[in-house]
C-alpha positions in Angstrom: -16.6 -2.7 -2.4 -18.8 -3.2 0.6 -17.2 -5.1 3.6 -19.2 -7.3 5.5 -17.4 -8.6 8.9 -18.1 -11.9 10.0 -20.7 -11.4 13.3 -18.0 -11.9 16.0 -15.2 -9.4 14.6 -18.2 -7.1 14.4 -19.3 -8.0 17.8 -15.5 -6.7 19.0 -15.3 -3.7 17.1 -18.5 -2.5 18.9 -17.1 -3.5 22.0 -14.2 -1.2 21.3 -16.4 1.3 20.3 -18.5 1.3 23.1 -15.8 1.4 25.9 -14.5 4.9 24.2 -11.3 4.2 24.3 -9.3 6.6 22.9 -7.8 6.0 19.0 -3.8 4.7 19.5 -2.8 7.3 16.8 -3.6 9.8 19.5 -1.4 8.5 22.4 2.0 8.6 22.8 3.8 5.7 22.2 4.6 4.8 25.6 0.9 5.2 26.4 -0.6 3.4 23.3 1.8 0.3 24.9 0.0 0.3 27.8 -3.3 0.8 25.6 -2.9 -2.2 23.7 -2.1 -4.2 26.5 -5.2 -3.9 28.6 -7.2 -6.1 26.7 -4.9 -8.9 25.8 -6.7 -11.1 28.3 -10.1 -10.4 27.1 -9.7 -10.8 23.8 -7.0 -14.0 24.1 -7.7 -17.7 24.5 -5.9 -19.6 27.5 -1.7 -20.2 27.1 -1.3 -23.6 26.2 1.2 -25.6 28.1 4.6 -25.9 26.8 7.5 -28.5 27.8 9.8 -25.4 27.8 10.2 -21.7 27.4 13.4 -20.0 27.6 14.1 -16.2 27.9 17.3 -15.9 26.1 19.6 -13.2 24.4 20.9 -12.7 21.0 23.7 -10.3 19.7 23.6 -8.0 17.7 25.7 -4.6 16.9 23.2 -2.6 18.9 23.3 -4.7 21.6 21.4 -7.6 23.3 18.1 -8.8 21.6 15.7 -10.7 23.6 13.8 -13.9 22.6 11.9 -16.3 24.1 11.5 -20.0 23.0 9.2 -22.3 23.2 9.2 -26.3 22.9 5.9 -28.1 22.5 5.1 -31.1 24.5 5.0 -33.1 21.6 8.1 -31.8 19.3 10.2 -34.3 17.2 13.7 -35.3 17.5 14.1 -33.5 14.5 12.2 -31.0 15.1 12.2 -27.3 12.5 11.8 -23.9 13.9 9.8 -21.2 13.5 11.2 -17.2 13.7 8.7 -15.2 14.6 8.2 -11.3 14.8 5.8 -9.4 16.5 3.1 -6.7 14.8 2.6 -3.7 16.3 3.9 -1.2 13.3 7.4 -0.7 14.6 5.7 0.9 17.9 3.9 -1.4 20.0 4.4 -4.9 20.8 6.7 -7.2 22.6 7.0 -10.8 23.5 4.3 -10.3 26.7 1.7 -9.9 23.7 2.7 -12.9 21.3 3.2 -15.2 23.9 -0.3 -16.7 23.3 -0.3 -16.9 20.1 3.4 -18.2 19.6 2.5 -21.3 21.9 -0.6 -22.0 19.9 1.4 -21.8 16.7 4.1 -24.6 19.1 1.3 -26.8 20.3 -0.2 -27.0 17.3 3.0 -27.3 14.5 5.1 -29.5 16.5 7.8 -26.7 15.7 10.3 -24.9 18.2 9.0 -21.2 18.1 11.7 -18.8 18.8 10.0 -14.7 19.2 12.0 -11.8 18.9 12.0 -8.7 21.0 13.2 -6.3 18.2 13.5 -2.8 19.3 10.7 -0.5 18.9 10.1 3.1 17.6 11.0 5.9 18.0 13.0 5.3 20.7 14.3 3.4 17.8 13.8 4.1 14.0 14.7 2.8 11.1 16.5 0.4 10.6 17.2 -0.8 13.9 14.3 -3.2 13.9 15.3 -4.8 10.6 19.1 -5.0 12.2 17.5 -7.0 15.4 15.3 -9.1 12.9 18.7 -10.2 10.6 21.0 -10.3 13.4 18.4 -12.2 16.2 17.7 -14.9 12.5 21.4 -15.1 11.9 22.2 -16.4 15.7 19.3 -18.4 16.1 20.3 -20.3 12.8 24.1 -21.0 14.2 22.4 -22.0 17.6 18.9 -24.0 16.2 20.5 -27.1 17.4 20.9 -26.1 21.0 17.6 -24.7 21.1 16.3 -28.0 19.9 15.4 -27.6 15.9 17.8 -27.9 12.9 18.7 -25.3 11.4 18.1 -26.9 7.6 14.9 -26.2 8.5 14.0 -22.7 9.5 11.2 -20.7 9.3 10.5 -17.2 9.1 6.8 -15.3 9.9 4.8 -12.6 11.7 2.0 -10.4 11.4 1.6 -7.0 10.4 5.1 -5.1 11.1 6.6 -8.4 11.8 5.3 -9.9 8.5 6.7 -6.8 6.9 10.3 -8.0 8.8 9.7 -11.9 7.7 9.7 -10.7 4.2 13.1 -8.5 4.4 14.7 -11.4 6.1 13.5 -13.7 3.5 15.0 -11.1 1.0 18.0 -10.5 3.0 18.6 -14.4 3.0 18.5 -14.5 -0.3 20.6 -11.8 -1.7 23.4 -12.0 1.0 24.8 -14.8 3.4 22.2 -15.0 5.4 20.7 -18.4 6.4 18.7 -21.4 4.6 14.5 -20.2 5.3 12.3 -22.9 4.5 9.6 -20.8 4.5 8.0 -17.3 5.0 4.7 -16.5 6.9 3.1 -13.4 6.3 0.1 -12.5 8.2 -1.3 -9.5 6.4 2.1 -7.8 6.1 3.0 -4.3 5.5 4.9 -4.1 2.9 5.0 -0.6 1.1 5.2 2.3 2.8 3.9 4.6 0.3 0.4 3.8 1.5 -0.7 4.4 -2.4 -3.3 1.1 -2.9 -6.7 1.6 -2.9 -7.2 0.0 0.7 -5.7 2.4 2.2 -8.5 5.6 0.7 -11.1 2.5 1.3 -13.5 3.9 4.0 -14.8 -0.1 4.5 -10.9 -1.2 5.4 -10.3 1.7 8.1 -11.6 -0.6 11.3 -9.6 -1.5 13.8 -5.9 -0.9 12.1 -7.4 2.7 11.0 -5.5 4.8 8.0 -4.8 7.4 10.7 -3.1 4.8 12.8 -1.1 3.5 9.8 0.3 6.6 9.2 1.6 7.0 12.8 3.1 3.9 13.0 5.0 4.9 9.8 5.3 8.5 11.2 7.2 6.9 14.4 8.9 4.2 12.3 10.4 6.0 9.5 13.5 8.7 10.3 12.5 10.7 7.1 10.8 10.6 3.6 13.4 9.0 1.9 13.5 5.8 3.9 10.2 4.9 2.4 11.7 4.4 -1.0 14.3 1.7 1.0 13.3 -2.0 0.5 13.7 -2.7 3.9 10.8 -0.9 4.8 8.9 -1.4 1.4 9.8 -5.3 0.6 6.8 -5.3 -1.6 8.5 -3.3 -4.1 11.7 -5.1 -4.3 11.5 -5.7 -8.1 12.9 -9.5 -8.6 11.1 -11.7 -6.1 12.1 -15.0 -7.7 14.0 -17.5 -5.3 12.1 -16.6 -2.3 11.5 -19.6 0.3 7.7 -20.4 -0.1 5.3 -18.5 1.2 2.1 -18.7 3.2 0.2 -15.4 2.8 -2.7 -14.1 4.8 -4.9 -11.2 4.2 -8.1 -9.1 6.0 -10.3 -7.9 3.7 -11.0 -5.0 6.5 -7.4 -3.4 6.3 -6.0 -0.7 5.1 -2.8 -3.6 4.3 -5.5 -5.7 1.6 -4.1 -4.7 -1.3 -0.7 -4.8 -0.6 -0.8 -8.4 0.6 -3.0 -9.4 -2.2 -0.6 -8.0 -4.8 2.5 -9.5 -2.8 1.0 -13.1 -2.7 0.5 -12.4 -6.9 3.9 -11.2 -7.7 5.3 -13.6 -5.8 3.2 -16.4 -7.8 4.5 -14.8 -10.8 8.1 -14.8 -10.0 7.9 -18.4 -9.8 7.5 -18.7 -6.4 5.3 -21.1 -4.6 2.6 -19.5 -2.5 -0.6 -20.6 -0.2 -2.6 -17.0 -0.1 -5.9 -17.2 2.8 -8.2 -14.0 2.4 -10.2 -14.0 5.3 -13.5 -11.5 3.8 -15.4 -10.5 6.9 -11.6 -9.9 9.2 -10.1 -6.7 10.6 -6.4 -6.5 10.4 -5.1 -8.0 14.3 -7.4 -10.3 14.2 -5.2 -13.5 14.7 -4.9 -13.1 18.4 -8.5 -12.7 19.4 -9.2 -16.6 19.8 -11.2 -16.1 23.1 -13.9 -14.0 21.0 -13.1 -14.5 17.1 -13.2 -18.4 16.3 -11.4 -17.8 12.8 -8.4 -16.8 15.3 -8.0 -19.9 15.8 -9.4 -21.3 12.6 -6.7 -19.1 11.2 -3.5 -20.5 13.9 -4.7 -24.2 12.7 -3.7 -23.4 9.2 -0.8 -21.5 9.7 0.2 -24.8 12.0 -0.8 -27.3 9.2 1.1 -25.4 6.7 4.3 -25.5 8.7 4.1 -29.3 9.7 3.5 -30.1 6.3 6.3 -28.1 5.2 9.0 -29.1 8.3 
C-alpha cells in the first residue's frame, strides 16, 4: 500500500538525504551515538521549564542505573508517575536525548516523569536492558513517594526499544511480584524480533528507521538466535495478554514496526484489555521528538499527555 508522508516528515527525510549522512547500520555503535546526537537540536523544540530535575541512581544486580526525574511546575499533591524508557533499539540512546521530550510529556500531564538510563548494546546484550528496566521500575515504585508521586499510580511507556521494555515490564508486573502499573504507553514498539510482518519486506515503511537498521539493532541486541524466541525480547508473542494495565498504543504507518503494533493494540483488544490505538498515516518511525520541524510531534506529546491525566 502506497505511503504518503505528511509534507513536513517528508520535508525531514530530504533533509537527511541531502546532508549524505551516512546510514547508522553502517557505523559502529559508538559512532552511530554520536550520529544521532548531532541533530537533536535541529530537529527538537525548546526544554520546557521544570520545578525540578534530579539525576539519581537505582540498584540493580548489575550495578547502578541512572535516572533522571522531573517535576512539573504545576504537579498535584497527589501527583502519578510516569516510567519512561528511551528508543534507540538497544544501541543508541540515553537520557541527554529524551530529555526534551520527557519534560514535554511533565509540563503537559502534570505527572512526575522519571527516565531510565538502561544499559546499552553490545557493550551490553540481552537481557541486561530488560534487568535495568524491572529493577530501575521496582525501586522507583518503593521510592514514588520521595520522588513526589504515589506509587498506586504508576505508569509505564516509551518508544521504539523502550516501548518494546514498557510492554515486558507490564508483563513482568503481571506474572510476578512486580509493582501496581496503571498503565502502558507504547509508542510504536518493537515487539517481535522475528521481523516476519509484512512491514518489515514493505519498501514504503523502510524511511528513516530502515529494515537494514532494524536488523542491526537486533544484531547488537540479541547474544544469539535463540533469544529471539524469548518473550522478553518478543512481548508481542506472549500468548495470554489478558490482565495487562491499559494501554495507549501508537503506530507510523512508515515503519518497518506498523504491523507489529497494529496487531499488538488488536490482541490486546481481544484479550479483554482496554486500549486507545493512534495510527499516525503520513509518520516515519522517531518521529515523536521532531517538534521543532514535525507539528504532529507535538500533536502526538498532547495526546499522550491527555491520556495520562485522564488516567492519573
Amino acid at each position: 500500500m502506497p505511503v504518503t508522508l505528511d509534507p513536513s516528515a517528508a520535508a525531514v527525510i530530504k533533509a537527511f538525504r541531502d546532508a549524505g549522512r551516512p546510514p547508522l547500520d553502517t557505523l559502529s555503535p559508538v559512532d552511530a551515538r554520536a550520529a544521532s546526537a548531532l541533530g537533536r537540536a535541529v530537529v527538537q523544540p525548546d526544554p520546557r521549564e521544570m520545578r525540578r530535575i534530579e539525576n539519581l541512581s537505582a540498584p540493580s544486580p548489575d550495578g547502578p542505573i541512572a535516572l533522571r526525574a522531573y517535576t512539573p511546575n504545576s504537579v498535584p499533591a497527589n501527583a502519578a508517575g510516569l516510567v519512561f524508557y528511551h528508543g534507540g533499539g538497544w544501541t543508541i540512546g540515553d537520557l541527554d536525548g529524551y530529555d526534551v521530550l520527557c519534560r514535554q510529556i511533565a509540563d503537559e500531564s502534570g505527572l512526575v516523569v522519571v527516565s531510565v538510563d538502561y544499559r546499552l548494546a553490545p557493550e551490553h546484550k540481552f537481557p541486561a536492558a530488560v534487568v535495568d528496566a524491572i529493577a530501575a521500575t521496582e525501586w522507583i515504585a518503593a521510592n514514588a513517594a520521595k520522588l513526589g508521586f504515589d506509587p498506586a499510580r504508576m505508569f509505564v511507556g516509551g518508544d521504539s526499544a523502550g516501548g518494546n521494555l514498557a510492554a515486558v515490564v507490564s508483563i513482568h508486573a503481571r506474572d510476578g511480584a512486580g509493582p501496581k502499573i496503571s498503565g502502558q504507553v507504547l509508542i510504536y514498539p518493537g515487539l517481535d524480533a522475528r521481523m516476519i510482518h509484512p512491514s518489515h519486506r514493505d519498501p514504503e515503511t523502510s524511511v528513516l528507521l530502515t529494515h537494514a537498521m532494524t536488523r542491526y539493532f537486533y544484531g547488537h541486541y540479541l547474544s544469539n538466535p535463540a533469544d529471539i524466541e524469548d518473550w522478553r525480547v518478543s512481548p508481542g508473542r506472549v500468548p495470554d495478554l489478558s490482565r495487562l494495565p491499559e494501554a495507549f498504543v501508537i503506530t507510523a504507518r512508515a515503519d518497518p514496526l506498523y504491523d507489529e503494533g497494529e496487531e499488538f493494540s488488536q490482541r490486546l483488544r481481544d484479550a479483554g484489555v482496554k486500549v486507545t490505538h493512534t495510527s499516525y498515516a503520513g509518520q516515519f518511525h522517531g518521529f515523536i521528538t521532531m517538534g521543532r520541524l514535525i507539528p504532529q510531534a507535538d500533536q502526538l506529546v498532547s495526546e499522550i499527555s491527555l491520556w495520562l491525566k485522564q488516567r492519573a
